[in-house]
C-alpha positions in Angstrom: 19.6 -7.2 -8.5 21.5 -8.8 -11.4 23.9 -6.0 -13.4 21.2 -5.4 -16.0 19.3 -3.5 -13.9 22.5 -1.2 -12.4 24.2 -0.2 -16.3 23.8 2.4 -18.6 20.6 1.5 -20.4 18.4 1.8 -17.0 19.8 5.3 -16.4 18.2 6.4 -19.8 14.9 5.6 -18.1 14.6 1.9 -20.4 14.6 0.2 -17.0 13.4 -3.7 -17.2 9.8 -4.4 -17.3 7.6 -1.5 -14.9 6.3 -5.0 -13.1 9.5 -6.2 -12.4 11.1 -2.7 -11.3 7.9 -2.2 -8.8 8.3 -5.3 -7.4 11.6 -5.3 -6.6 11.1 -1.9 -5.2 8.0 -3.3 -3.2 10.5 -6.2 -1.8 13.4 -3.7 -0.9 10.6 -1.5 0.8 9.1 -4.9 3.0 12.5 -6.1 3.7 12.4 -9.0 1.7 15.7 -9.2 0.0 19.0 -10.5 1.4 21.7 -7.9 2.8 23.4 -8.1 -0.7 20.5 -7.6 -2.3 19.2 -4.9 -0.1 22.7 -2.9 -1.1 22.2 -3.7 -5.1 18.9 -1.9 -4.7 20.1 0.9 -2.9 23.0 1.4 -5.3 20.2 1.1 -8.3 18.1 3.5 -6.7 20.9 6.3 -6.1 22.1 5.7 -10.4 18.4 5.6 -11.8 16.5 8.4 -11.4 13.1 6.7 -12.8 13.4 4.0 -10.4 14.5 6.3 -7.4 11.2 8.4 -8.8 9.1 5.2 -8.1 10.7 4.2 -5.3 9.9 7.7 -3.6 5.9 7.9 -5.3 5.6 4.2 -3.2 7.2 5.9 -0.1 4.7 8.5 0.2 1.5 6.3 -0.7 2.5 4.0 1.5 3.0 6.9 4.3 -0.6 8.2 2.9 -2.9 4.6 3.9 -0.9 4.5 6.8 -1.5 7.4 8.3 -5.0 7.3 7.3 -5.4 4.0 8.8 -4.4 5.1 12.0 -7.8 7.6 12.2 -10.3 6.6 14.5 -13.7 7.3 13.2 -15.5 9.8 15.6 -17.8 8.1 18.8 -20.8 10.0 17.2 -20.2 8.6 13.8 -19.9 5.4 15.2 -23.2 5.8 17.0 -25.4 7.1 14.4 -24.3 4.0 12.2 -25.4 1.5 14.9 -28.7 3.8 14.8 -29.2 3.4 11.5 -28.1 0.4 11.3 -30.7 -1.3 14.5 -33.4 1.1 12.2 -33.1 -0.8 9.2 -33.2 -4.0 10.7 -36.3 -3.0 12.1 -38.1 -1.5 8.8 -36.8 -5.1 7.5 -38.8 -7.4 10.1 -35.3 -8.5 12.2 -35.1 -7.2 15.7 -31.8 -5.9 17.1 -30.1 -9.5 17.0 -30.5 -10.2 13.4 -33.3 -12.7 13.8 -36.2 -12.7 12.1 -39.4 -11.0 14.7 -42.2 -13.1 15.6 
């Protein structure tokens, strides 16, 4: 992270460009950035509380999709869509398969 990003006029909350901030944020977050680079943002996010504010709002959506991806929908839903599914094939002339019915 160059020094622009880690002086005075960041910690007053005039922090670079929002696009720029979040994707640096998003790289530190995937691991993308070299070991020094990794530290600069670190540093950055202990001295600028809007940054450090993003940084933890991205923590906990990313926690939020994750978690919900992990939830297996229930057997019965799953079912009843296959149902419905197989049903509207059926009102639509296609047998089970997908092909058209003689």
């Amino acid at each position: 992270m160059s020094d622009e990003t880690t002086d005075e006029t960041c910690r007053g909350g005039d922090c670079r460009e929002t696009d720029e901030r979040m994707e640096r944020i998003y790289e530190y977050l995937d691991g993308q950035l070299s070991r020094q680079d990794l530290e600069d943002v670190r540093t950055h996010l202990h001295d600028c509380p809007d940054c450090a504010t993003e940084y933890d709002l991205e923590c906990i959506i990313r926690s939020v999709v994750r978690r919900s991806c992990a939830e297996r929908a229930p057997d019965t839903l799953k079912v009843t869509i296959m149902e419905r599914i197989s049903q509207l094939r059926g009102e639509a002339g296609h047998d089970v398969v997908g092909r058209e019915s003689a």
